[in-house]
C-alpha positions as CSV (number, residue, x, y, z in Angstrom):
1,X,0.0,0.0,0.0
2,X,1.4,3.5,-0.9
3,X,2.0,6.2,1.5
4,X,1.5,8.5,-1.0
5,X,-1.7,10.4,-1.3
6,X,-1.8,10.5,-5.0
7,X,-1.5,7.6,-6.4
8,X,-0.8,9.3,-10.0
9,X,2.7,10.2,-8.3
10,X,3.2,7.1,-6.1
11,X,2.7,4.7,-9.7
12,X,4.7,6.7,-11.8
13,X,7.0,4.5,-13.8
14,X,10.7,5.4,-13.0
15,X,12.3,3.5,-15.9
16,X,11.3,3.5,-19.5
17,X,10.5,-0.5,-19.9
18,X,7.8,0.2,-17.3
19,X,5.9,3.1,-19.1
20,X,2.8,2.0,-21.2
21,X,3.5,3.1,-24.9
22,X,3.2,1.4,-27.9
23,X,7.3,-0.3,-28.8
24,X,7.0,2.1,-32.0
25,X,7.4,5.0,-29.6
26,X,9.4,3.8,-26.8
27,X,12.0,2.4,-29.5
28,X,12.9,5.8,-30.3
29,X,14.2,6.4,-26.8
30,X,16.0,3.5,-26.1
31,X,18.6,4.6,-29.0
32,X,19.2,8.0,-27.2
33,X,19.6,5.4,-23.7
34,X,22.4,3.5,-26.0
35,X,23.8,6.3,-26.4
36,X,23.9,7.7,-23.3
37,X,22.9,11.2,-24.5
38,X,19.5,12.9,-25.0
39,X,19.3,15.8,-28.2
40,X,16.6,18.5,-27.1
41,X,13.0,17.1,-27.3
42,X,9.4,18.1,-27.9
43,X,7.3,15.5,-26.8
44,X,3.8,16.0,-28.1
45,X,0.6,14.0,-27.1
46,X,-2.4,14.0,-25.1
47,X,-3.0,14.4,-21.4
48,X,-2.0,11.9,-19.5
49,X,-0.4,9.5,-22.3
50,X,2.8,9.5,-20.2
51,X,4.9,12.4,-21.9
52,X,6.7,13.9,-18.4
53,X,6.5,10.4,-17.3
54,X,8.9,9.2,-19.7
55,X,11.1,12.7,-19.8
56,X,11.5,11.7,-16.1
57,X,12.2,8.1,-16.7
58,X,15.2,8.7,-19.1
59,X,16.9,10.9,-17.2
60,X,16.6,9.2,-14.4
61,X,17.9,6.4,-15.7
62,X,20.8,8.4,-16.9
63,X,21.8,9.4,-13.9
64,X,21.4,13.3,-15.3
65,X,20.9,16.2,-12.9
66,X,17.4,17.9,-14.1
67,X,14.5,20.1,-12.8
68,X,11.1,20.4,-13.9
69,X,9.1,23.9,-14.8
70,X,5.6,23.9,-15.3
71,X,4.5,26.0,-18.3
72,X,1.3,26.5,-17.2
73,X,2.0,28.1,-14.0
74,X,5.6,29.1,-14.1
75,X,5.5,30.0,-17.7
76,X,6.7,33.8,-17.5
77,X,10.1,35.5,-18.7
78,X,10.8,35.9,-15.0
79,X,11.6,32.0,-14.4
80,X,13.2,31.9,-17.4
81,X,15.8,34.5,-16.8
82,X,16.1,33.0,-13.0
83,X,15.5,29.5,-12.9
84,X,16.2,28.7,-15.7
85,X,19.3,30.5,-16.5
86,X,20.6,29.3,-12.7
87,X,20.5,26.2,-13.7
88,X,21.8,25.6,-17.6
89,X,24.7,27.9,-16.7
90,X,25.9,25.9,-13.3
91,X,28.3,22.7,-13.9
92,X,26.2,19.2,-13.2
93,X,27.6,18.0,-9.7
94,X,27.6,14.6,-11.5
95,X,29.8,16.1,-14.4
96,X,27.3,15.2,-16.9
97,X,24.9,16.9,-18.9
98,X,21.9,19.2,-17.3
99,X,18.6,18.8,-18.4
100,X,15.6,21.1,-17.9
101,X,12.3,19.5,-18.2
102,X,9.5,22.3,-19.8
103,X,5.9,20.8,-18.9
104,X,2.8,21.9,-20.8
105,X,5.2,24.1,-22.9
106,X,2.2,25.3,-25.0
107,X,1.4,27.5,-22.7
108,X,4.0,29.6,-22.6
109,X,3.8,33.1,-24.3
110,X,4.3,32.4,-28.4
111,X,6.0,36.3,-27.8
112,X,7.9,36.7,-25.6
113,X,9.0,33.5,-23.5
114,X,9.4,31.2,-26.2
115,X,11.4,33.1,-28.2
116,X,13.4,33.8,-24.8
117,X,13.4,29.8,-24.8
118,X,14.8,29.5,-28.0
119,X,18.2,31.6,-27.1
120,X,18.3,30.1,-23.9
121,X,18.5,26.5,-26.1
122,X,21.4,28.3,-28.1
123,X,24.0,29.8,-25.6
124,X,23.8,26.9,-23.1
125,X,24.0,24.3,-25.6
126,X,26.8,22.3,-24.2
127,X,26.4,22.0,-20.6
128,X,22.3,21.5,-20.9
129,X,19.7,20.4,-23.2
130,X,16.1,20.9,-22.9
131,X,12.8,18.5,-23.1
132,X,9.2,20.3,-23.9
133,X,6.1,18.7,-23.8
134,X,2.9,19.5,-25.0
135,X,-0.6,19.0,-25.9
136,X,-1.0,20.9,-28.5
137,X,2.1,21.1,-30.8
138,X,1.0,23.6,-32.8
139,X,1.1,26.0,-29.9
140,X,4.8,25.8,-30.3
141,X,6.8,28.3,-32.5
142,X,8.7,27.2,-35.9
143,X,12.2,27.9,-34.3
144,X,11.6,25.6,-31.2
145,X,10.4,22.8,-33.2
146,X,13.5,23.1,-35.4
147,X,15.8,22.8,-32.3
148,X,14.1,19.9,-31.3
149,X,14.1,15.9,-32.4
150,X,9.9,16.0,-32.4
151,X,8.2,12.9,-30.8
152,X,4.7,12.5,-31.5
153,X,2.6,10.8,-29.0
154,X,0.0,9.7,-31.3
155,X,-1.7,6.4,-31.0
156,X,-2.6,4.6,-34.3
157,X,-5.6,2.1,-34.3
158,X,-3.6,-1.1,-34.2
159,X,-1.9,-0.4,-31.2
160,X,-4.6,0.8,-29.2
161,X,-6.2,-2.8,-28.0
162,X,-2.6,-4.1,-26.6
163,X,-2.0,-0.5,-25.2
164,X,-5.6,-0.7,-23.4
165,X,-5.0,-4.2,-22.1
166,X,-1.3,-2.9,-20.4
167,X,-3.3,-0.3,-18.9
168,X,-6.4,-2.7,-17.3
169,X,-3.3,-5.1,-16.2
170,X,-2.1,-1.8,-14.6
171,X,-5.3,-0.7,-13.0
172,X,-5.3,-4.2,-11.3
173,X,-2.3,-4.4,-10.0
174,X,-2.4,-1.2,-8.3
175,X,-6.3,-2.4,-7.0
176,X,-4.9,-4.7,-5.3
177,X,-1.8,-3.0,-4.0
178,X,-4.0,-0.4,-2.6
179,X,-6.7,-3.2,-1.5
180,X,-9.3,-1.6,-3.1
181,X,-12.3,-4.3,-4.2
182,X,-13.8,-3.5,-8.0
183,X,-14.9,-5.9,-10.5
184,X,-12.8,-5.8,-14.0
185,X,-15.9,-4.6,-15.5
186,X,-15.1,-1.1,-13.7
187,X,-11.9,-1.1,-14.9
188,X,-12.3,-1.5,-18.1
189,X,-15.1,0.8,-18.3
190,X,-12.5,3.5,-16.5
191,X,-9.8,2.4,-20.0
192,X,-12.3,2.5,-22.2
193,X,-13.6,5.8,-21.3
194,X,-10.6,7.6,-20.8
195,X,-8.4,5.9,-23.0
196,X,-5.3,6.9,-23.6
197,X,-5.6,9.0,-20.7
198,X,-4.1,7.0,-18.2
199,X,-3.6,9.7,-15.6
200,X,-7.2,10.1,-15.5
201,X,-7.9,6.9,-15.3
202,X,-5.8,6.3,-11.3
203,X,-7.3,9.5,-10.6
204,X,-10.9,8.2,-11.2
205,X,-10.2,4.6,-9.6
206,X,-8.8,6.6,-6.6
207,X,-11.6,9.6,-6.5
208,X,-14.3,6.2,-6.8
209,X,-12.7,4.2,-4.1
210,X,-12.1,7.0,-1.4
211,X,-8.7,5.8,-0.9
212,X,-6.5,3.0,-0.2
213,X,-9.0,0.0,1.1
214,X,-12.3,1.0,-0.7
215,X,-14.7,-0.3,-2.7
216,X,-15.6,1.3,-6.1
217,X,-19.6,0.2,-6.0
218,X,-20.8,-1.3,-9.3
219,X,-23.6,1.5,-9.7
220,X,-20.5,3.8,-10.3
221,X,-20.8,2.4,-14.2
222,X,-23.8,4.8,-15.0
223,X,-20.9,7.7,-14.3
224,X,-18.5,6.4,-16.2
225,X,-20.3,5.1,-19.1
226,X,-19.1,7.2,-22.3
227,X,-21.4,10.0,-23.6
228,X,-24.3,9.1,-25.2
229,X,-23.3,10.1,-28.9
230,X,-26.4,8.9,-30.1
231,X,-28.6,10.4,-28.1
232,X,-26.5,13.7,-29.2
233,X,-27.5,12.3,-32.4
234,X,-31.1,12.6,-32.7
235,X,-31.2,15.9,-30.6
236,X,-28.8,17.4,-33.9
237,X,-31.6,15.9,-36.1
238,X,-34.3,17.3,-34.4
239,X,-32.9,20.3,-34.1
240,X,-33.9,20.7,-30.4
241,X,-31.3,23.5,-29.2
242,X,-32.0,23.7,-26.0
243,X,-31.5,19.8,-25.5
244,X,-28.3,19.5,-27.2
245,X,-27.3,22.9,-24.7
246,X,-27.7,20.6,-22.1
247,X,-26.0,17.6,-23.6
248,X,-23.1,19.9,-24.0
249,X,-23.3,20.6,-20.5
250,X,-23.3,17.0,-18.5
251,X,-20.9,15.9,-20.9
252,X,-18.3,19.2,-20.7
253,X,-16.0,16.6,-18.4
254,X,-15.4,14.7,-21.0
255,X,-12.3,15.0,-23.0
256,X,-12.6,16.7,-26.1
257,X,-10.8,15.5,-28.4
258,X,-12.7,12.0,-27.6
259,X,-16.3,13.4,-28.1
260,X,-14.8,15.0,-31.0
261,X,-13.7,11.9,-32.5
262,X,-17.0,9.7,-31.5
263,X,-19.2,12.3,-33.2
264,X,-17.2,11.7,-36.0
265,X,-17.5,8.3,-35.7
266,X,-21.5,8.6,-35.4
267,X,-22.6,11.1,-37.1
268,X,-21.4,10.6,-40.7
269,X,-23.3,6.9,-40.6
270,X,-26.3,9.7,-39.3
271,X,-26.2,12.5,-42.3
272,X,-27.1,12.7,-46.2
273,X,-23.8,11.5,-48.2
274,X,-23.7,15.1,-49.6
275,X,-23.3,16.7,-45.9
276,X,-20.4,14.2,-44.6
277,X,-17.6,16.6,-45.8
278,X,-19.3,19.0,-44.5
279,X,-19.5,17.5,-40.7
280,X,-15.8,16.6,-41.2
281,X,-14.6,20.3,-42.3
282,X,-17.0,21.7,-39.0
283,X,-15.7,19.0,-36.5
284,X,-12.4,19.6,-37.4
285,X,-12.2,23.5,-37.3
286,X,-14.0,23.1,-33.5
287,X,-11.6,20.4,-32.4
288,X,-8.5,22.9,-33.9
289,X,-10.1,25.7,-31.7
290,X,-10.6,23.7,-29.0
291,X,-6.7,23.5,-28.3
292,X,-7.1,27.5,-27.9
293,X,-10.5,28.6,-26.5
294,X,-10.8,29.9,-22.9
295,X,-14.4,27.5,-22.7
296,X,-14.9,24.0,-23.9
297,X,-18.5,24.2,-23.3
298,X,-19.4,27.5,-25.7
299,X,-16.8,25.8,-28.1
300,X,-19.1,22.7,-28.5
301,X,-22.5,24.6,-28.2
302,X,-21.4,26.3,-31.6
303,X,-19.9,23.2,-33.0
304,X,-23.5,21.5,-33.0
305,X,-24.9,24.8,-33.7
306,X,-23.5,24.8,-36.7
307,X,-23.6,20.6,-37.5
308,X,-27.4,21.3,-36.8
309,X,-27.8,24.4,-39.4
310,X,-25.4,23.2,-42.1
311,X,-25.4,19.3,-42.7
312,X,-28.9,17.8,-43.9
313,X,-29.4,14.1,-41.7
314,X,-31.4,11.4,-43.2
């Protein structure tokens, strides 16, 4: 049983054989291990895939002094000119190569701290290199992705089933090293609903249980069932505004790149032939705007607004 209140942290894999990724991926890394040196790296992906995880993992297992700077909270020019430059211009204690670790890296100003970034990569080149992740790549300028060996964290559709059963073979071993009682069907219903989301998914099993010990009740399924996409469906059809409002709105915790991605999925088996390309071009301009906008929910509402005034269903 961990000590450590979040299990998230107390799970983390601390070497890169134990990380779940498809061989594709992790392959990629185990060269720079061989090598014993890392090039600087923009890891891109979505939430919780296991992009920090693995920054952490190498290094670690490298033996290489490193810190780790949120983008999203410590994301100004400030920490950049004092953290930062501290620690790429101090030698390693180890004698080695430093590393800084820049989480959620797409959230630092495209103005003025990532072009601070990008000098900061140049003038401390030799003593320390420098890993990025992000969400949404994009988000990055053109001169920090040219700096960097770019690792996409994208899962194609063959790997997803043995990548889904690592993660329930996961789920259950750290069930039962917390002594938590659940049926499989819980925990699969947790992969298949977060999926590739793994973060999320301890930090559901944990939120469900109430801790080391608990019991995750079978009547948790109704919560954790995926959106009803068809439902969504036939509200679009009908035109019914106010329902699909407050679709949008009991479903706004879902990820949204998944709901994205399922209407795709269910709405062009819904629509005239003539409208699909239509849904597709609407779907992906929301989903593109999603990786920007301040509200999820307002995004969506005007994605179905507009599914719902421009595509003709059958």
């Amino acid at each position: 049983m961990s000590e450590n209140f979040l299990w998230t942290e107390a799970y983390r894999p601390v070497r890169l054989d134990d990380v779940i990724l498809p061989e594709r991926i992790k392959s990629q890394f185990l060269v720079f291990l061989e090598k014993g040196y890392l090039p600087n790296l923009l890891l891109s992906g979505g939430p919780g895939i296991g992009k920090t995880t693995l920054a952490r993992a190498l290094l670690e297992e490298l033996g290489a002094e490193y810190i780790i700077i949120n983008g999203s909270m410590n994301g100004n020019i400030d920490t950049l000119r004092n953290e930062i430059q501290t620690f790429a211009s101090t030698i390693s204690m180890t004698g080695g190569r430093k590393y800084v670790i820049l989480d959620e890296a797409d959230y630092l100003n495209p103005t003025s701290t990532q072009p601070a970034l990008r000098n900061f990569m140049e003038q401390y080149s030799k003593n320390c290199g420098f890993i990025l992740t992000c969400n949404f790549k994009n988000r990055i300028i053109s001169p920090l992705h040219s700096r960097c060996s770019v690792i996409d964290f994208s899962i194609v559709k063959e790997e997803k089933a043995g990548m889904m059963g690592e993660i329930f073979t996961r789920l259950r071993k750290i069930a039962k090293a917390e002594n938590v009682t659940c049926t499989d069907q819980i925990l699969q219903a947790l992969v298949v609903k977060h999926f590739p989301d793994f973060r999320r998914m301890i930090n559901q099993m944990q939120q469900y249980s109430g801790g080391a010990g608990g019991t995750i009740e079978s009547d948790i399924l109704s919560a954790i069932e995926l959106p009803a996409i068809q439902q969504l469906a036939s509200v679009l059809k009908e035109k019914q505004f106010t329902q699909m409002r407050k679709w949008v709105a009991e479903n706004i915790d879902q990820d949204a790149t998944a709901i994205f991605r399922q209407c795709y999925d269910v709405l062009s088996t819904k629509l005239a032939k003539a409208s699909v390309p239509q849904l597709i071009l609407i779907l992906a301009d929301y989903q593109y705007k999603s990786a920007f906008v301040a509200d999820q929910e307002i995004n969506l509402v005007a994605c179905f607004t507009e599914v719902m005034s421009a595509c003709e269903f059958e």
